[in-house]
C-alpha positions in Angstrom: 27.0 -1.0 21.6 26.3 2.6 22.7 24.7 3.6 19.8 22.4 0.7 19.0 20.8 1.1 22.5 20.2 4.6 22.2 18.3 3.7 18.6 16.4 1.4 20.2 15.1 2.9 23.2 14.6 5.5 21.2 12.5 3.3 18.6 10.8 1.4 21.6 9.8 4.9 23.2 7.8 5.8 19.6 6.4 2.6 19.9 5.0 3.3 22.8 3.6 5.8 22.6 1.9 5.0 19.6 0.3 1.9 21.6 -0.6 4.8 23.8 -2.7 6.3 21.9 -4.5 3.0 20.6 -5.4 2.4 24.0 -7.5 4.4 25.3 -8.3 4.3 29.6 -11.1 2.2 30.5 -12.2 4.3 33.3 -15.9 5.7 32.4 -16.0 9.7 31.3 -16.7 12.0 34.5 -20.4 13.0 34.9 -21.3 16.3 36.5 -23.5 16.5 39.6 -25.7 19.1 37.7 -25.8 16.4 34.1 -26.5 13.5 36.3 -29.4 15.1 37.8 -30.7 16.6 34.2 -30.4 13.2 32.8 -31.3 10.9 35.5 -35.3 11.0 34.3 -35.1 10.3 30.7 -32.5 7.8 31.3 -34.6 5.9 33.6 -37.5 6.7 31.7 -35.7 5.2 28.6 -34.6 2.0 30.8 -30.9 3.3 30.5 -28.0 4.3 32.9 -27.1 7.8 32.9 -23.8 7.0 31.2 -25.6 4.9 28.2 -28.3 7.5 27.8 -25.7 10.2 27.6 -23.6 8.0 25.0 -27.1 7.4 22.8 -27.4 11.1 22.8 -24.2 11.6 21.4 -24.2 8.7 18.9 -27.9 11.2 18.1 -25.7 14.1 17.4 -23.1 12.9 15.5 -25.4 10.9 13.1 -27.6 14.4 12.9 -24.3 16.1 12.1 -23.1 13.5 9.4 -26.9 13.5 7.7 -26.8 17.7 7.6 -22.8 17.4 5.7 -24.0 15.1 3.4 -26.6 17.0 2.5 -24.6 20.1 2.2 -22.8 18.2 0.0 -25.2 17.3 -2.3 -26.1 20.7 -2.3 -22.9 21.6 -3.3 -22.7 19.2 -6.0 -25.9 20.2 -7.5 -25.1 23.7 -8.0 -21.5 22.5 -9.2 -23.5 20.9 -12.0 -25.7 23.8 -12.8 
């Protein structure tokens, strides 16, 4: 009996863990004093909250970063073809 509960809390603490990791904390990312302040126009300007106009600039960034790999890429492939 011994050793089929140490396999299984051992087997229920990789689980979760794992579940852990899938579920991420609900509680909104920490904002600066300084950030809140440098955003606060545009976002109202924009008609956002600070934390939405922050997210749109990274969702920006990321899709800016993703367009410039993919054309590195092609670059890449183009001169592999040469």
């Amino acid at each position: 009996m011994n050793r089929k509960k140490k396999i299984n809390e051992a087997l229920k603490k990789h689980q979760k863990r794992k579940n852990a990791k899938l579920h991420r904390s609900n509680k909104p990312r920490y904002i600066s004093k300084a950030d809140r302040a440098k955003y606060e126009e545009p976002a109202k300007a924009a008609g956002m909250t600070i934390e939405e106009y922050m997210d749109s600039l990274k969702d920006a960034e990321t899709e800016q970063a993703a367009a410039a790999e993919a054309a590195t890429s092609e670059d890449a492939a183009e001169k592999a073809d040469a």
